[in-house]
N, C-alpha and C positions, 0 to 999 in steps of 0.2 A: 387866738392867743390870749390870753388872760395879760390882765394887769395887776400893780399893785404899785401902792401909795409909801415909798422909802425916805426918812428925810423930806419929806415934805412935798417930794416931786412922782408921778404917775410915772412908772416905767412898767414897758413888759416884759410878761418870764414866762418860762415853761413850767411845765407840770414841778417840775423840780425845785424850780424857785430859782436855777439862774439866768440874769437878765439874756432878752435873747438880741438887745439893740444895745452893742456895744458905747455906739453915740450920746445914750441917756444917762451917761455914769456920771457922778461927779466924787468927788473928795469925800464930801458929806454922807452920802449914801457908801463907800465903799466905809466909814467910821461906825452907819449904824448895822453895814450887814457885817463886819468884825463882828461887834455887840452879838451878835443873834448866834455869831459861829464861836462865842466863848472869848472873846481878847477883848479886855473892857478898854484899852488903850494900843495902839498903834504908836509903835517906835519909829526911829530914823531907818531901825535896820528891816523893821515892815515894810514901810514906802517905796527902799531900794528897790523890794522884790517884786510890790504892785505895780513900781510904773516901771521896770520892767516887763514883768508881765504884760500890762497893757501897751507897749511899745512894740513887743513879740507880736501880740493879738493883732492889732491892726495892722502889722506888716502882713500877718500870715493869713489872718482870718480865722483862729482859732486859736484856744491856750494853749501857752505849752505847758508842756511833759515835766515831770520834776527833773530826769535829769537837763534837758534846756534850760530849765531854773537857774540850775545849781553850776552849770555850766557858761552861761551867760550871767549871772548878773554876782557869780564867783561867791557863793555862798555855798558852807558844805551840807552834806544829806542829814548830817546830826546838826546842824543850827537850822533849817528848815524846820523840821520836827519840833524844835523847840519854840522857835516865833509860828509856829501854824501845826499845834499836834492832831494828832488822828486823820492823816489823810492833806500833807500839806497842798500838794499840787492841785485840788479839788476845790479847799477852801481858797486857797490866793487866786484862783480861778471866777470863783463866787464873789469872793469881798473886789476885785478886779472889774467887776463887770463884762466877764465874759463866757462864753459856753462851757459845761463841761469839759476837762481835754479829755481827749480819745485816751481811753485806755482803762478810764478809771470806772470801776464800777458803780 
C-alpha cells in the first residue's frame, strides 16, 4: 500500500489516491484534499455532508452512495453538485477519508 504525506501527517492510499485507513483522517487533511479536488474553502453546508459522510463510513465500512447522501444528511441532488461538482459522491468520499463508494467509476 503506498503512502503519502497530507497536512503534514503520513496516511495511506490506493492507487487512486483515496485514503484506505479511515482512522488517519483529520479536519486538516480532509481541508487540503478539498484543495486538490477544486473547493478552495469548505462551508458549514460541506461539513454537514463530510461528517455525515464519515458517520455513514464508520458505521457501514464504506461511502455512501449519493443518494444515502442526499437522503440522510437531507441535502438535494442539485446542491450536492454545487458544494462538490463533477462527481459529488466520489469527491466527499475522498475529501472524507474514505474508499471509493461502490458504484462510481
Amino acid at each position: 500500500m503506498a503512502t503519502r504525506t497530507i497536512a503534514g501527517k503520513t496516511v495511506q492510499v490506493n492507487e487512486e489516491g483515496f485514503m484506505t485507513d479511515p482512522s488517519e483522517w483529520t479536519k486538516e487533511i480532509a481541508v487540503e484534499l478539498a484543495k486538490e479536488e477544486g473547493l478552495p474553502a469548505l462551508t458549514d453546508a460541506h461539513w454537514k455532508v463530510i461528517e455525515f459522510c464519515r458517520k455513514e463510513g464508520t458505521a457501514t465500512g464504506k461511502a455512501p452512495t449519493l443518494r444515502q447522501i442526499t437522503t440522510g444528511a437531507a441535502v438535494s441532488t442539485k446542491d450536492m453538485f454545487a458544494l462538490f461538482p463533477k462527481g459529488p459522491a466520489k469527491k466527499v468520499a475522498r475529501i472524507s477519508g474514505l474508499g471509493k463508494p461502490e458504484g462510481c467509476v
